[in-house]
C-alpha positions in Angstrom: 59.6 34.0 -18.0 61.1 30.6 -17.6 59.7 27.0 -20.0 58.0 26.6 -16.5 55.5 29.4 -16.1 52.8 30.5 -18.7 52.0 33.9 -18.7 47.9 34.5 -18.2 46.9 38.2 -18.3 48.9 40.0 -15.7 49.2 36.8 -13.7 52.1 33.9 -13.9 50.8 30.5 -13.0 53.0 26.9 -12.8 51.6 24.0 -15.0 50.4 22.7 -11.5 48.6 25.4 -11.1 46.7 25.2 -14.5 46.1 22.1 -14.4 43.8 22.6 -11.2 42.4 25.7 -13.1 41.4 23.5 -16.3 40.6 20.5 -13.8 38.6 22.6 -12.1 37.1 24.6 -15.1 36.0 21.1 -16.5 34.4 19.9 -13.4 32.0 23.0 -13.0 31.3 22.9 -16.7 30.3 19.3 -16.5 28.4 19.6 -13.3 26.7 22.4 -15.1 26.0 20.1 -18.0 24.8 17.1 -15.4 22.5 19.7 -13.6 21.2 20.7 -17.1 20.5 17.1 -18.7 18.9 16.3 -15.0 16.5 19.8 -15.7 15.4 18.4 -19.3 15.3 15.0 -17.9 12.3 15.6 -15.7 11.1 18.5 -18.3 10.5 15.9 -21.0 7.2 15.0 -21.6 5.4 11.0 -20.0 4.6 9.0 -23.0 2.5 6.0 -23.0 2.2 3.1 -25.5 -0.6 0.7 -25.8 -0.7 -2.1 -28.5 -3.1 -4.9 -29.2 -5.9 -6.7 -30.9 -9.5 -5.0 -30.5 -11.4 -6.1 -28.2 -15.0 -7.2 -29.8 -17.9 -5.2 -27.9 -20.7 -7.1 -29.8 -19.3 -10.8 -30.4 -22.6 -12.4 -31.8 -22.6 -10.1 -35.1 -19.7 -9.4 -37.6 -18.1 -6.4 -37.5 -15.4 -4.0 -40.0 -13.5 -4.3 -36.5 -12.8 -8.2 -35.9 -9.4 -8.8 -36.3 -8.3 -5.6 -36.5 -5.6 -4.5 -33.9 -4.6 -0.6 -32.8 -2.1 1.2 -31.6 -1.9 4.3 -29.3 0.0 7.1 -27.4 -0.6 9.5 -24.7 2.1 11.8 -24.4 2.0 14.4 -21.3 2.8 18.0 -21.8 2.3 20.8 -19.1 0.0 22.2 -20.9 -2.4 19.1 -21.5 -1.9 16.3 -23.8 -1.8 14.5 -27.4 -2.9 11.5 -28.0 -2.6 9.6 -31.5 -4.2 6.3 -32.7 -3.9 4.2 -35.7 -5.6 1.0 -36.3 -4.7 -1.9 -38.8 -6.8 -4.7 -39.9 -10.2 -3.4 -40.2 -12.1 -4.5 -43.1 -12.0 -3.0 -46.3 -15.6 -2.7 -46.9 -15.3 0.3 -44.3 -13.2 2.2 -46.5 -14.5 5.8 -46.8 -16.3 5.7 -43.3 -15.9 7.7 -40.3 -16.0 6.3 -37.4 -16.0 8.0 -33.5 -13.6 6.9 -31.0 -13.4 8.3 -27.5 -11.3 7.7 -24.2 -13.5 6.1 -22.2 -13.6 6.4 -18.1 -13.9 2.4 -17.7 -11.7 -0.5 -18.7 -12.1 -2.6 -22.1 -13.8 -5.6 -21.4 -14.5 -8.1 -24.7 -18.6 -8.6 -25.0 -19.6 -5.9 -22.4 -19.8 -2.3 -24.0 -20.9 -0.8 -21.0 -17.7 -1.6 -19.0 -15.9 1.3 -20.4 -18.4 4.0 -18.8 -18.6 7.4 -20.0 -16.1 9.2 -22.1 -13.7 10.6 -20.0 -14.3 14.5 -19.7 -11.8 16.5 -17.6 -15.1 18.9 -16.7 -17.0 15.8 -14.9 -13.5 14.3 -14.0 -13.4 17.8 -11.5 -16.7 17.4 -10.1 -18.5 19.8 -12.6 -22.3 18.2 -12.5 -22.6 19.8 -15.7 -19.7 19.4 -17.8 -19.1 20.8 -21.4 -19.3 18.4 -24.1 -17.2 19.0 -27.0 -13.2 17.9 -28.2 -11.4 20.8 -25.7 -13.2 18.3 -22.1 -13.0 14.8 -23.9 -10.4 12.8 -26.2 -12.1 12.5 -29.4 -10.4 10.6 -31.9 -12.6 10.2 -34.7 -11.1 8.1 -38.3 -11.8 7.5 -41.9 -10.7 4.1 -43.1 -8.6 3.9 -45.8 -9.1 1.4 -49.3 -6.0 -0.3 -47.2 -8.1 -1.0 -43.9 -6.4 1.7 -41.9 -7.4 4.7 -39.9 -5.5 7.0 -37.4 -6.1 10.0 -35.4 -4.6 12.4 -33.4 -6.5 14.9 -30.2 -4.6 17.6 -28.7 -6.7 18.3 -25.6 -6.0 21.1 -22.9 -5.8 18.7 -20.0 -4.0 15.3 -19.1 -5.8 12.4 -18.6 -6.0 11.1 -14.9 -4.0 7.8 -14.7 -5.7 4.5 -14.7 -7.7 1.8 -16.2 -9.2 3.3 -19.3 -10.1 2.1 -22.8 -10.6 3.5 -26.1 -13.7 2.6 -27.7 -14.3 2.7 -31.1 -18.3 3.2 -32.1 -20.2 2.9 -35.3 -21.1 6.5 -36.1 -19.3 9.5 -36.2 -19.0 12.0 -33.3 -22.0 14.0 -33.1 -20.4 17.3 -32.3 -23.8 18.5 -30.3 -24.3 15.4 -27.7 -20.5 13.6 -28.2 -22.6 10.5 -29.1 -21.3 8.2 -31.9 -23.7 5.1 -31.8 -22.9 1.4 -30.8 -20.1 0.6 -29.2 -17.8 -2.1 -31.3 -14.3 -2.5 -30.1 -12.0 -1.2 -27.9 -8.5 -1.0 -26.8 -7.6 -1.2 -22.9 -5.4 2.2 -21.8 -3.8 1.4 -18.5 -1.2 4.0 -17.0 
């Protein structure tokens, strides 16, 4: 065997030739990579951030929730979805309560309660005239407030949310686990995806 020729198994190639092998080699590895990244690519879970100030629901009396401002995230998951919220500001005479907070059908809308609709329940959301009521057909994201004015939540729910102009509302009570009601309606934070 000459300095030219490599000996591979019981074949003799030319540095040319292994050069296209290893060029070659390379290119289906990486297009192998590209088709794999592309996969996880459209595998990996929709997130979707919303950020602001609470919207008062009932402007002409004082509430633990002026000022106060939340945070939240959908994330989408084939099978259904989680969605976490946290919320800053609220005044520290709450600490220790619990307070209900649902995804609501209807958009946020400062000084009109009733704007948001019902809670969003996947049952109704199909057409089921009578849907179930409990934390597996509707986002409940009840919270205790902390000495520091904080509370946060997290649902995991068996469905995703239908895209559009939602809100979470934040009521004075906590979630009745019977009828899903939670009292007065006192803030909310618009959802739009």
């Amino acid at each position: 065997m000459n300095d030219n020729m490599t000996r591979l198994g019981s074949t003799t190639s030319t540095p040319h030739t292994l050069r296209r092998a290893v060029i070659a080699g390379v290119g289906a590895a990486a297009a192998g990579l590209l088709a794999i990244g592309t996969a996880t690519a459209h595998a990996a879970p929709a997130a979707h951030h919303f950020s602001g100030a609470l919207r008062d629901l009932q402007p002409a009396a004082a509430g633990p929730f002026d000022g106060a401002a939340a945070r939240a995230l959908l994330v989408e998951r084939p099978s259904g979805a989680t969605v976490v919220l946290k919320v800053d500001g609220i005044d520290r005479s709450a600490a220790g309560r619990t307070y209900g907070a649902h995804l609501h059908v209807g958009p946020c809308v400062a000084g009109d309660g009733a704007a948001a609709g019902p809670h969003y329940n996947s049952e109704a959301q199909a057409g089921d005239p009578s849907p179930e009521i409990s934390p597996r057909t509707e986002v409940w994201l009840d919270f205790t407030v902390n000495s520091a004015g904080h509370g946060s939540a997290t649902a995991v729910v068996p469905f995703t949310p239908a895209a559009g102009t939602r809100s979470i509302v934040v009521h004075a009570m906590e979630t009745d686990h019977g009828t899903g009601g939670a009292g007065a309606r006192l803030a909310c934070l618009p959802v739009v995806w």
